[in-house]
C-alpha positions, 0 to 999 in steps of 0.5 A: 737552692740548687747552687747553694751548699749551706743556707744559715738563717738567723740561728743562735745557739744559747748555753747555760754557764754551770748547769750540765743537767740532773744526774738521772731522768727522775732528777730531770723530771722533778726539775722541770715540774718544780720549774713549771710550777715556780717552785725550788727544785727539790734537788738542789743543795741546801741554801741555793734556793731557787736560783738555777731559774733565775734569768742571766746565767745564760751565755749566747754562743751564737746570736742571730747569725744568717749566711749562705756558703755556694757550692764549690766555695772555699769558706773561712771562719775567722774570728778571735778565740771565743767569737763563736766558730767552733760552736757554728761548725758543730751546728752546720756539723748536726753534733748540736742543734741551734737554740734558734734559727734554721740549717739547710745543708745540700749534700753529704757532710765530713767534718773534723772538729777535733782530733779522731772526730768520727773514729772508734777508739778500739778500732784500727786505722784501716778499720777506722776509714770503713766505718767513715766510709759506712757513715757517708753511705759509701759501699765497701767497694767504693772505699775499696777504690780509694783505700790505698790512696788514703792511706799513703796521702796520711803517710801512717801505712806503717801504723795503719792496722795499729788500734787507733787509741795508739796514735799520737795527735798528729798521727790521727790529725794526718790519717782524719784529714786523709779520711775527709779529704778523700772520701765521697762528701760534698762539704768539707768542714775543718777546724784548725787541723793545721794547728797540727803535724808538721811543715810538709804535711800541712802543705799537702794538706792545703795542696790537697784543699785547694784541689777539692776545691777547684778542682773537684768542685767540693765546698770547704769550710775553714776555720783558722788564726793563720792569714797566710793560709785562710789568703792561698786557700779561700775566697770568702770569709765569714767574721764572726765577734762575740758571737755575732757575724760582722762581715760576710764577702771576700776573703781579703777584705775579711782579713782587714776586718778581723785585723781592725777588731784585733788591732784595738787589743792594746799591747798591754805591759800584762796578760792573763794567759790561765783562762785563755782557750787552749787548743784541743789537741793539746795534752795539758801537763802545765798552765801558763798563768800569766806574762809582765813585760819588765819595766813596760807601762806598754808592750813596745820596744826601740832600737837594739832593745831586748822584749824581757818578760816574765812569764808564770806558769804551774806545772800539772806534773813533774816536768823535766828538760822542757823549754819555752818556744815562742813563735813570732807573727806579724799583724796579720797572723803570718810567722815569721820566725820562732825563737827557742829557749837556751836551757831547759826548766825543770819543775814539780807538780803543782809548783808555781815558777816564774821564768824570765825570758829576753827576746832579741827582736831587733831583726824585725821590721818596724810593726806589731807584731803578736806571739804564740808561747808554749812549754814543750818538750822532745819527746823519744823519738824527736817530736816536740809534745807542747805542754802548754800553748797559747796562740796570740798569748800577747802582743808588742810593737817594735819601732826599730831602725829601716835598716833591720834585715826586716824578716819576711815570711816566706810559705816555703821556707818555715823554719829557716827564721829562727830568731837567736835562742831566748835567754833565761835570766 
């Protein structure tokens, strides 16, 4: 096993839906003797019975899953929202243990699964580096050596003595990433952390991948939506669906299979949105509910035809001045552009809107394309705080004329497609 980096043999991870345990260890302990014996547990509400042993309240996670991930290897985890790639990293991480199966891990591992994973609250940021540090076995004479680089890398010097409870999300994204990407482990395990910061950040952050990688020899796991990214950065990738693993090669021909399970998602002319999975570096201050595509039987558009939707969302708390921002990507998950809405919407706490919007998408070429939504808000010192995002909320097909300008994404040039702003009707 000298050049394998993680060997993954038939591990499964099961959950039980609506069960988070007995409030005290007497409680736990009466359970489980009741359980043994086939008797009720004799704390569980009046009427309830003996229903919490009955099988089929079980959810598998993961099922049944094998892989090796070499040495130096640049690996993606692709899969859609719920397949299971949160859930494996926290397995390969040791933040849980599988249900069944077996993990072998060669080498140190630094992990960011979310924002501020690994750091203490009360703690400064350059508290915070010493104690990752501490954790990886390193000495404090090694940190010493790659302190300041660290710290200009995350581009937070200003803030770096700053409690870290202090920092916004992109702000612990920028110094977490640092921290992992320069610090002594051998497997680098990431999870969307590109889902936040801005453009020049993430990339420095895949130029810096990319090196540790390659160059350094260092052994990435990756799980992101974005296609552009998983194509520059890895050479395989892992597809995971409903928990299972689908494919296991290059990264290329994982792409064309993540594509072939997303392209049998009809673009339906109505999508729930309350029930999808947010983002964990989302604050959320609004729900959005629900998208109708006006006068559709399906989501799919012609020559010189506006998208009109109708979208439903619940606001969490008095939200003013806030706009709907949607960005556009083509089949394969890469932007092309994103669209801005003209004026603000205003909502109380817990009232129920419907806001209708019209998308001009006749610069597109002809395709499917799939859209992020969110409701967001500039926040005092310009940034943009998203109250509610949900990436691949919905999906159109547009068959338009050739001679559309055909917009292309370009790496380089984010932000420069900005589509015309949307209309509130």
């Amino acid at each position: 096993m000298n050049d394998i980096a993680i060997k993954i043999e038939n591990i499964s991870k099961e959950y039980r839906l609506g069960v988070i345990g007995a409030r005290t260890l007497k409680d736990e302990l009466q359970a489980m003797s009741a359980k043994f014996r086939g008797n009720e547990n004799p704390n569980s509400k009046i009427g309830t019975g003996c229903s919490e042993f009955k099988k089929g309240d079980f959810f598998k996670a993961l099922d049944d899953v094998s892989f090796e991930v070499k040495k130096g290897d640049a690996v993606a985890i692709i899969g859609a929202n719920g397949a299971g790639k949160s859930t494996l990293l926290k397995l390969i991480s040791r933040i849980t243990a599988p249900s069944a199966g077996k993990i072998c891990i060669n080498g140190k591992v630094s992990s960011m699964l979310e924002v501020g994973t690994g750091f203490h609250r009360e703690l400064t940021g350059r508290e915070n580096i010493y104690m990752n540090g501490a954790i990886l076995g390193m000495s404090r004479s090694d940190i010493n050596r790659r302190l300041d680089e660290i710290i200009e890398f995350s581009g937070i010097s200003q803030f770096i003595d700053t409690p870290v409870k202090r920092y916004s999300s992109g702000m612990f994204v920028r110094l977490a990433f640092s921290v992992a990407a320069h610090l002594n482990s051998d497997i680098l395990i990431l999870d969307e952390i590109l889902s936040v910061g801005d453009e020049s950040f993430k990339q420095s952050s895949l130029g810096k991948m990319d090196e540790i990688s390659k160059s350094q020899g260092k052994t990435i796991l990756y799980v992101s939506h974005n296609m552009s990214t998983v194509r520059r950065l890895c050479s395989k990738a892992i597809v995971l669906d409903k928990g299972r693993l689908i494919f296991d090669g290059r990264a290329s021909d994982g792409i064309e299979q993540y594509m072939s399970v997303c392209a049998s998602d009809s673009c339906a002319s109505s999508v729930e949105l309350e029930n999808n999975i947010r983002s964990k570096y989302l604050a959320q201050r609004a729900v959005m509910q629900k998208i109708e595509f006006e006068g559709k039987n399906a989501a799919k558009f012609s020559n010189d035809e506006k998208c009109i939707v109708a979208l439903k969302w619940r606001a969490l708390e008095n939200i003013e001045n806030a706009m709907v921002r949607i960005v556009i990507k083509t089949a394969d998950r890469n932007p092309v552009g994103m669209s801005i809405s003209d004026c603000a919407i205003h909502s109380r706490k817990d009232e129920q809107n419907t806001t209708r919007l019209a998308l001009d998408i006749s610069h597109l070429c002809q395709g499917k394309f799939f859209c992020d939504i969110s409701i967001s808000q500039k926040t005092s010192n310009g940034k943009i705080d998203n109250l509610d995002r949900v990436e691949n909320a919905f999906s159109f097909e547009y068959s338009g004329s050739t001679q559309a300008s055909g917009i292309l994404w370009q790496s380089s040039a984010w932000g420069s497609n900005v589509f015309d702003k949307i209309e509130i009707l």
